[in-house]
Structures are given as structure tokens and as C-alpha cells.
FIMARDO-181160 format. One record per residue (C-alpha): residue in one letter; x, y, z. Coordinates in steps of 0.2 Angstrom, whole numbers. Layout:
BEGIN
(site 'A', (X, Y, Z)),
...
This chain:
BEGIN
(site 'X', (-284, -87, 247)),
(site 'X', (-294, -77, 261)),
(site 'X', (-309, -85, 267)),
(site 'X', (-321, -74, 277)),
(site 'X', (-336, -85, 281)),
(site 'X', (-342, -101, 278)),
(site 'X', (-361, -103, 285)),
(site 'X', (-374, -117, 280)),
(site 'X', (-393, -107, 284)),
(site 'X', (-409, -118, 282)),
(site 'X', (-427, -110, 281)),
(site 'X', (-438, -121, 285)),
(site 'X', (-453, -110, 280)),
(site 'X', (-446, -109, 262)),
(site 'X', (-439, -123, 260)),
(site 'X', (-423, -115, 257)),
(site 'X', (-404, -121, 258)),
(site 'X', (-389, -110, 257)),
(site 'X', (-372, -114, 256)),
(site 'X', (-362, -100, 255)),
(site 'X', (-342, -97, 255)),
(site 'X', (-340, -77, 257)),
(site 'X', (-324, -68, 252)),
(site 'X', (-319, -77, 235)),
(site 'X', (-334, -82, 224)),
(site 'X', (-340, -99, 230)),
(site 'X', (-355, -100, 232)),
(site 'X', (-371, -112, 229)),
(site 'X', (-388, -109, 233)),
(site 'X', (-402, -123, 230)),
(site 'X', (-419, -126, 233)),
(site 'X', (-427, -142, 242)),
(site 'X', (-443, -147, 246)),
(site 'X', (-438, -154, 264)),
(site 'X', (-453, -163, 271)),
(site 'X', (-452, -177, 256)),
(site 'X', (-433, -176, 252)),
(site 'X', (-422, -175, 268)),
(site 'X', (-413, -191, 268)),
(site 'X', (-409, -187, 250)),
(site 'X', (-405, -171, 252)),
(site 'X', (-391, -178, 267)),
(site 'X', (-381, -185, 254)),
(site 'X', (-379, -171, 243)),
(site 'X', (-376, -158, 254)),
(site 'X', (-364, -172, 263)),
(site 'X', (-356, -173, 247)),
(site 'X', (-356, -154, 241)),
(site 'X', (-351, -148, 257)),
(site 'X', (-333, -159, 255)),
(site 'X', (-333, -154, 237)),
(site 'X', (-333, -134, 239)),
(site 'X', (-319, -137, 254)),
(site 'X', (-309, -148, 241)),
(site 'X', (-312, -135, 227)),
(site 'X', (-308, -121, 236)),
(site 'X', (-294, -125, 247)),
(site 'X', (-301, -129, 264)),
(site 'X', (-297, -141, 276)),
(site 'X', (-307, -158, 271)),
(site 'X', (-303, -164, 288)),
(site 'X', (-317, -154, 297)),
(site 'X', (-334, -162, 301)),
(site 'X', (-349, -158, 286)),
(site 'X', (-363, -148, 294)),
(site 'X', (-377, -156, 301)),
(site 'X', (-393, -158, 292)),
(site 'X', (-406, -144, 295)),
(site 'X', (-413, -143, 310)),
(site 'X', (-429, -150, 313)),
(site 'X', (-442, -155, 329)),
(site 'X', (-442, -175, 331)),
(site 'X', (-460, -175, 323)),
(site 'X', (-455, -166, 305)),
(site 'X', (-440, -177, 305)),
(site 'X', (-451, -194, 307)),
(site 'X', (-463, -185, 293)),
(site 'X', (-449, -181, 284)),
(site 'X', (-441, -197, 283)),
(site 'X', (-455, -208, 281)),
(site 'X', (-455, -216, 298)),
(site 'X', (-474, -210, 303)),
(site 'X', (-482, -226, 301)),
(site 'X', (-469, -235, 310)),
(site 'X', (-465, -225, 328)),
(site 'X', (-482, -229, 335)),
(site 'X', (-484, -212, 342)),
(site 'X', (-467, -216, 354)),
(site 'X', (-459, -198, 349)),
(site 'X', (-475, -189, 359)),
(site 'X', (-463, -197, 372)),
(site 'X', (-447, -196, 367)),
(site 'X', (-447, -176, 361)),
(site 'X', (-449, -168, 381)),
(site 'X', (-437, -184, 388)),
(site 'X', (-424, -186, 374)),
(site 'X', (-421, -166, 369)),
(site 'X', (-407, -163, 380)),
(site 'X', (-396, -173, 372)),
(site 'X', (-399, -167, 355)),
(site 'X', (-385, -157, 355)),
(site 'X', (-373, -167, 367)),
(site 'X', (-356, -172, 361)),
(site 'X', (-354, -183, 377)),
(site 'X', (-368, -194, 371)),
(site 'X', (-374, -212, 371)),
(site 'X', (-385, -225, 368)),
(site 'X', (-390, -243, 367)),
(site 'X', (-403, -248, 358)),
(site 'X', (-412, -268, 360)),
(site 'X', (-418, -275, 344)),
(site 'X', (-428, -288, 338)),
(site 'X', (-434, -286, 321)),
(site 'X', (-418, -279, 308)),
(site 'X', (-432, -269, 299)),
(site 'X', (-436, -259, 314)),
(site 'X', (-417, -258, 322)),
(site 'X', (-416, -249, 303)),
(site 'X', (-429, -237, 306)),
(site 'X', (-423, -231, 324)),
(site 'X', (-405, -229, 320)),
(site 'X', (-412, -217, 306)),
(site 'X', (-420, -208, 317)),
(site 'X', (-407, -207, 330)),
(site 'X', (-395, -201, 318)),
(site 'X', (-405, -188, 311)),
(site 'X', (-413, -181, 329)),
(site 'X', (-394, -181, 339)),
(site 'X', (-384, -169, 331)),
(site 'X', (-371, -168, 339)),
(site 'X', (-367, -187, 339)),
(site 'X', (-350, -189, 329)),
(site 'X', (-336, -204, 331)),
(site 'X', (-329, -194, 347)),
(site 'X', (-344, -196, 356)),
(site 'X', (-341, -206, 370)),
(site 'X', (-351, -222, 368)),
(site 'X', (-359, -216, 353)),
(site 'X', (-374, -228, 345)),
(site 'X', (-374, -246, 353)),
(site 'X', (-385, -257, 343)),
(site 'X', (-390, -275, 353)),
(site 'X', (-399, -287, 337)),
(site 'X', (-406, -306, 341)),
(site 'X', (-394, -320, 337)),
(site 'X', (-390, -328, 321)),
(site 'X', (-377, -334, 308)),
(site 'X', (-360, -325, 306)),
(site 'X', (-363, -326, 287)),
(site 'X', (-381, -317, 291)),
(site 'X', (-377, -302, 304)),
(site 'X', (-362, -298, 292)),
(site 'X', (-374, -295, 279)),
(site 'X', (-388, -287, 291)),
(site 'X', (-374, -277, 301)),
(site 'X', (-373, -267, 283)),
(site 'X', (-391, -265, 280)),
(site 'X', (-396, -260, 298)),
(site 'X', (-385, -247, 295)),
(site 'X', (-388, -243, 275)),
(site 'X', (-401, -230, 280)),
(site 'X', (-393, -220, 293)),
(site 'X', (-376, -219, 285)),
(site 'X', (-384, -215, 268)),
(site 'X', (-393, -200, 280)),
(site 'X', (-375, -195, 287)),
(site 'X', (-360, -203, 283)),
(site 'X', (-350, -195, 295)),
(site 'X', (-361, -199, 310)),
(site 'X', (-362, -218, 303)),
(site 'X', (-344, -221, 311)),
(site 'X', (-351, -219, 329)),
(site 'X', (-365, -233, 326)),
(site 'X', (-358, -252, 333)),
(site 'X', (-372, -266, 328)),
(site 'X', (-366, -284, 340)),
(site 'X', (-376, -300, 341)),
(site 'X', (-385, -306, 356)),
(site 'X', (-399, -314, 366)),
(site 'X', (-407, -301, 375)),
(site 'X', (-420, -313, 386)),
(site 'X', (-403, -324, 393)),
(site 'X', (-394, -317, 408)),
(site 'X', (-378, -322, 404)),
(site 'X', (-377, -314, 389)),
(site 'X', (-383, -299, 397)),
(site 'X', (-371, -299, 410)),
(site 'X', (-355, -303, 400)),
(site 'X', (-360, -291, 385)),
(site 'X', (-363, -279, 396)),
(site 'X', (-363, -279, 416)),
(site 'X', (-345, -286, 415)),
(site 'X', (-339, -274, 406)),
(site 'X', (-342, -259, 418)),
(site 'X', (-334, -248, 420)),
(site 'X', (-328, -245, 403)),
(site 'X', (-333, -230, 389)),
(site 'X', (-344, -241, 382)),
(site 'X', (-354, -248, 397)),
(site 'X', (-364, -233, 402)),
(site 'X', (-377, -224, 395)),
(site 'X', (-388, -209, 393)),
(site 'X', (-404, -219, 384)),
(site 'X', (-406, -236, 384)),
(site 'X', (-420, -241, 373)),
(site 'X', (-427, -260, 374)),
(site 'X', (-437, -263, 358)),
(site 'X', (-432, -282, 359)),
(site 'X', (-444, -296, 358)),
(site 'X', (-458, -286, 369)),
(site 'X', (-461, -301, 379)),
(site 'X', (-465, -296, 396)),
(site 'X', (-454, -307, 404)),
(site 'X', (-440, -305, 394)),
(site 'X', (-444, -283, 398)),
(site 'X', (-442, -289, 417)),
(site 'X', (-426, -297, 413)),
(site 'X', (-416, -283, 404)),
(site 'X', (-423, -270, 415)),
(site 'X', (-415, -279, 429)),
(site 'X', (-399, -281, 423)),
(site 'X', (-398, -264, 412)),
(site 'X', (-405, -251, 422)),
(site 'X', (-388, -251, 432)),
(site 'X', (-380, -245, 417)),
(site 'X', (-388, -230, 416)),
(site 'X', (-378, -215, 419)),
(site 'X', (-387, -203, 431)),
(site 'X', (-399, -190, 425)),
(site 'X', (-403, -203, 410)),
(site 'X', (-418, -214, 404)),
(site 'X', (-421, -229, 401)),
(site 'X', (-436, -234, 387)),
(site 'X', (-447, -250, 385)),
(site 'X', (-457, -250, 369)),
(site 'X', (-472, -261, 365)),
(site 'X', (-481, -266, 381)),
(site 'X', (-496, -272, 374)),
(site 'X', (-490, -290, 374)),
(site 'X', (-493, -293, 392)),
(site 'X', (-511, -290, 390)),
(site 'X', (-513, -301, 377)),
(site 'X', (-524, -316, 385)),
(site 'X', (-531, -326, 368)),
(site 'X', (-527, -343, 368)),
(site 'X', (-510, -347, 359)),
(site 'X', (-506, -330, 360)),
(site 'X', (-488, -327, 358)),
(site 'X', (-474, -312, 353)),
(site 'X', (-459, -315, 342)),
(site 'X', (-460, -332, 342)),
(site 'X', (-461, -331, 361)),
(site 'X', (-478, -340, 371)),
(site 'X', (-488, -326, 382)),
(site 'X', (-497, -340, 390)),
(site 'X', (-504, -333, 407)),
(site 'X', (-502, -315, 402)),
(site 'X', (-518, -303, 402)),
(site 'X', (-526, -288, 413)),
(site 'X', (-522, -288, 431)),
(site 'X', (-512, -306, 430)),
(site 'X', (-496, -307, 441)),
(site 'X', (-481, -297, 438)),
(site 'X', (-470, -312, 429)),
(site 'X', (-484, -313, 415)),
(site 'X', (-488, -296, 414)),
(site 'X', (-474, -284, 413)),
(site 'X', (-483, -269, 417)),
(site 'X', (-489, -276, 433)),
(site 'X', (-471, -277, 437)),
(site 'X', (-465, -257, 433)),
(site 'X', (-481, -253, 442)),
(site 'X', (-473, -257, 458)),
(site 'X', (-460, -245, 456)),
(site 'X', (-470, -234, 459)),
(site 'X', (-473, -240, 476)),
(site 'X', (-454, -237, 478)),
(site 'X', (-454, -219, 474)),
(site 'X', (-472, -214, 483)),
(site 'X', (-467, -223, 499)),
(site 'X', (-449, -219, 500)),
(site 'X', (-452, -207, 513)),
(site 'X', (-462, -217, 522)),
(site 'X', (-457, -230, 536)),
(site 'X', (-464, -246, 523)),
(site 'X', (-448, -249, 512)),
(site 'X', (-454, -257, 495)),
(site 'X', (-440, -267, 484)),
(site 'X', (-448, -272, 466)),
(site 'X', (-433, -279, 460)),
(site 'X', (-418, -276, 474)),
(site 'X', (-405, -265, 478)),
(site 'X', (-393, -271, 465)),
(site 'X', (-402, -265, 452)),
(site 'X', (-402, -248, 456)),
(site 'X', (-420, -244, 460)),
(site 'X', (-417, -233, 473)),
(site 'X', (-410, -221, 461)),
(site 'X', (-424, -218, 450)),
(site 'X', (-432, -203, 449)),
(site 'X', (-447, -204, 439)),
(site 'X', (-458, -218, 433)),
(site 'X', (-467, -212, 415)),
(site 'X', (-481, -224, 409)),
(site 'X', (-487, -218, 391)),
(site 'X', (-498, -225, 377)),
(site 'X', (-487, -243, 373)),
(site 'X', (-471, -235, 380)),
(site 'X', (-463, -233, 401)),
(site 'X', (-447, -221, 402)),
(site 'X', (-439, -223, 419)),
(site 'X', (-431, -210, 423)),
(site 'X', (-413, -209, 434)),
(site 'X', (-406, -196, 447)),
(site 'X', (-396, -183, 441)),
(site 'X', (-378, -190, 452)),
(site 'X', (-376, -178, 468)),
(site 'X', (-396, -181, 471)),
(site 'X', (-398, -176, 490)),
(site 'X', (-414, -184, 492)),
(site 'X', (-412, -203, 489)),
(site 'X', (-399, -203, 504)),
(site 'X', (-408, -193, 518)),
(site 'X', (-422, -205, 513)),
(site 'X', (-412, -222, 516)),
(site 'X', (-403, -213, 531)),
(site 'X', (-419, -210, 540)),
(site 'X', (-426, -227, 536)),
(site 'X', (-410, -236, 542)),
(site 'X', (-412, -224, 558)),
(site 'X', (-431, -229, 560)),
(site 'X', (-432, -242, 573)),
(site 'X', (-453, -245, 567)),
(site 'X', (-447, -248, 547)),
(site 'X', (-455, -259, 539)),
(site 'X', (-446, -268, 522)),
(site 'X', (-459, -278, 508)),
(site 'X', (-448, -288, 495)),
(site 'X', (-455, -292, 481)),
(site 'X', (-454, -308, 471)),
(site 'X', (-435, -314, 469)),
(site 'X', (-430, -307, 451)),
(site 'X', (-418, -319, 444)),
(site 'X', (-430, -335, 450)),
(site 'X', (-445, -331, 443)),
(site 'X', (-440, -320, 430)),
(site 'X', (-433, -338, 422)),
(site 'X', (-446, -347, 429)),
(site 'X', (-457, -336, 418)),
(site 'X', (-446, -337, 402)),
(site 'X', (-444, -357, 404)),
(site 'X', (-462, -358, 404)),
(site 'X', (-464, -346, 391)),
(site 'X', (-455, -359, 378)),
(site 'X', (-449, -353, 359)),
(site 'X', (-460, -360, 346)),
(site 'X', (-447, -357, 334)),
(site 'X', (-430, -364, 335)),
């Protein structure tokens, strides 16, 4: 049999659908209303897509088309995830839109609460669409520690959504266990592991227990494993201004956080000095908020926005952060300012912040 053409058009201004194989009569053509029923409509044209290839002799082997194509903000309408992104996709649309259509993609993502982990990976799926099982790294998914009987059974439903959305897709997303505000577990998870395909990534997202403390922590251990040109995400900063007595977050105390309180209770106080970095780098006053080890000399931008900080890292061959140490090396009348040490009262903070759950 001679196939000619096989296309999959979506009109978004009519709501319209076409799957069409021309040359020998196959053909289907259906209407959606796309705004209510995407993630539905994901599992039926998954599924009609490798029925017409069965039926009509083509190779079932090749990858289903992506779902239509659609800005981040009609995707979150679309799939019912409005009240739940906080307005975060303001954000991520200008930072995130350059990897839509990567193949050479990756991602970890630090989560706390199973519902919310849900809700992103749907997103993710939906919004990257090039992200298939070859993509190096793929979806990385970090959740809080628990019972083996229990992450079995949540490792299914974090993913239910997001592999009902896109089967195919489904095989690049890896869900592991872990604590997120202990140093150990970040370094041997993840630090140890470098280099390796699955220790570098393009967006790292920390939606974790949003203690500011705990923020500091991953930032400090993570942030090397950014590849260059990438971003790294901290979601809900609020908690470091909360200053009402017995606040706490997750489970987690936020006794001493509040407005203008010292960088290891508020964590916003802390990224704030990376801005310090950047705007005196060319200056003869070094500043290190955190240290050379973690790889603060290589940012490129810092990016406060409502609840959410995108740090930004150089694109790798970046001229300017080595003329900049060169001539600071070279200046006889530097100045260097350290900031706190990060491992010591990054614990000291956590120590004092002590669970209330066990």
C-alpha cells in the first residue's frame, strides 16, 4: 500500500482536530472542545493514532504525535491546573520556552507534597514536547521520604496523570525517595554521581518543603549541577517572612524567620546577596554568598518574581566571568567579603528549626 501523507493539524480557533492518512482512504476527522478536554483527548488520539498505523499497515514503532500545541497559560487552563500554579507560569513561559522543543532535555524536579509533584509532572509533560524516553535525563522527580510499601504506590499515582496525558512521554519520567533538607542525601543522590547522563540538568525546580533553610541548603549543593545556559527555580518563598508565633511549614519550625531577619531564617535575604556577586563582579570588592564550590561565579542572572527566584547560569564559553576573575586576581587593591560559612549555619538553622512531626 502507498502512503503519501500522514499529518496531524490542530486549529485552535475552531477547536478542530484532523487526523488524516492521504493516498488510500484513511482517514478520521473529529471535533474537540480543547480548553475543557485536553487530557482526555491525549488518550484518544494516543490511542487512535497507533490504531490507524496498525489498521493500515504502518510502522507502530514510530512515536504518536504530540498533543496540540498550546502556550503554557492554555495548557494550565486547559488541564485544570489554574488554581494550583500560583501564577508561577508568568515566570516560567519567557524562562522555560527554549526547551519546549529540545530533544536534549532535562529536569529535576523537588517535591514535598505527592499532590503537587502530580500536578507539575502534568504540566511538564504537556508543555516539553519534545521530551521522549531518548532524551538525555529526561523528568527526574526527587519526593520526601517514606515507606517502600507507600512510594510504590505513590511512584504510580504521581505519575497517573501525566502518563494518562502521554503514554509515550510517561517512560522518561524517574520518581526516587529522598530528604531534600539533609546534605548527605543531596550529595550522594546527586553530587556523587556527576558526571553521569543523569546528573546534569537544564531546569531544576525546588518545590520541596519551602523552608527557608532547607531553600539554602539545596541551592548550595544543586546549583553546580546545572548545565550552562540553564535555570534553576525555587518556588514558594513566602515562608521566610512568616514571623507569627508557632509559625511553621511542612511540619518544619520558622521560628526566627520574618521581614529583614538574617539570611539563615529568611531565605530571600540570602539570594538577595547574589545580587551583590553579579553587580560588583567588576568591581575591586569580591563578594561570595555562598562560595566558589558552588558555582556562583557562573550565574548569569538573578530573577526575583511574585513567590518564585529563577537563577539563571552562563551559556558554557561565557567570556565575561573570566576576564572578570583575571582582573581581580591581578588587582593588587582587591577586596574579598565572605559571607557566612554555608554548611555551618545552613545546619545550625535546620537543627534549630526542629520537625514537629516524626
Amino acid at each position: 500500500m502507498d502512503f503519501k501523507c500522514f499529518a496531524s493539524n490542530y486549529l485552535r480557533k475552531h477547536r478542530l482536530l484532523f487526523i488524516c492518512l492521504l493516498g488510500n482512504a484513511c482517514c478520521v476527522v473529529y471535533i474537540m472542545n480543547a480548553t475543557s478536554q485536553i487530557l482526555e483527548h491525549s488518550q484518544q488520539h494516543y490511542a487512535m493514532t497507533r490504531s490507524m498505523r496498525d489498521s493500515c499497515g504502518l510502522d507502530t514503532g514510530l512515536k504518536p504525535k504530540p498533543p496540540p500545541s498550546l502556550d503554557m497559560r492554555d495548557l494550565i487552563m486547559g488541564l485544570g491546573l489554574d488554581g494550583k500554579m500560583r501564577g508561577y507560569d508568568r515566570y516560567y513561559a519567557v524562562h522555560f520556552a527554549k526547551y519546549r522543543n529540545s530533544d536534549d532535555f532535562s529536569l529535576l524536579q523537588l517535591s514535598f507534597d505527592w499532590g503537587d509533584a502530580r500536578n507539575l509532572l502534568l504540566l511538564w509533560v504537556a508543555y516539553f514536547e519534545a521530551l521522549s524516553p531518548a532524551s538525555v535525563g529526561g523528568i527526574r522527580v526527587l519526593l520526601k521520604p517514606m515507606p517502600l510499601s507507600e512510594f510504590n504506590v505513590l511512584n504510580q499515582d504521581i505519575k497517573s496523570k501525566a502518563c494518562k496525558y502521554d503514554p509515550y512521554k510517561c517512560e522518561s519520567i524517574r520518581v526516587i525517595e529522598g530528604d531534600a533538607s539533609d546534605s548527605l542525601v543531596l550529595r550522594q543522590k546527586f553530587v556523587d554521581m556527576s558526571p553521569s547522563r543523569d546528573s546534569a540538568y537544564d531546569i531544576i525546580v525546588d518545590d520541596w518543603s519551602h523552608h527557608p533553610a532547607h531553600q539554602i541548603l539545596a541551592f548550595a549543593w544543586l546549583f553546580r549541577l546545572v548545565k550552562p545556559g540553564g535555570v534553576y527555580v525555587i518556588q514558594n518563598l513566602e515562608p521566610s517572612y512568616w514571623s507569627q508565633p508557632g509559625a511553621e511549614v511542612n511540619g518544619y519550625s520558622l521560628f526566627g524567620s520574618g521581614i529583614g531577619k538574617p539570611p539563615d531564617r529568611n531565605a530571600v535575604e540570602k539570594f538577595k546577596q547574589l545580587v551583590d556577586v553579579l553587580m560588583l563582579r567588576h568591581s575591586n570588592v569580591e563578594v561570595r554568598a555562598f562560595g566558589s564550590s558552588v558555582g556562583e561565579l557562573d550565574i548569569f542572572s538573578v530573577t526575583f518574581g511574585e513567590d518564585v527566584l529563577l537563577i539563571h547560569k552562563k551559556d558554557a564559553g561565557s567570556q565575561y566571568h573570566q576576564v572578570s576573575a583575571l582582573a581581580s586576581d591581578m588587582n593588587q587593591n582587591s577586596k574579598l567579603i565572605l559571607k557566612p560559612d554555608i554548611d555551618k549555619w545552613t545546619q545550625d538553622a535546620i537543627k534549630s528549626s526542629a520537625m514537629i512531626f516524626v
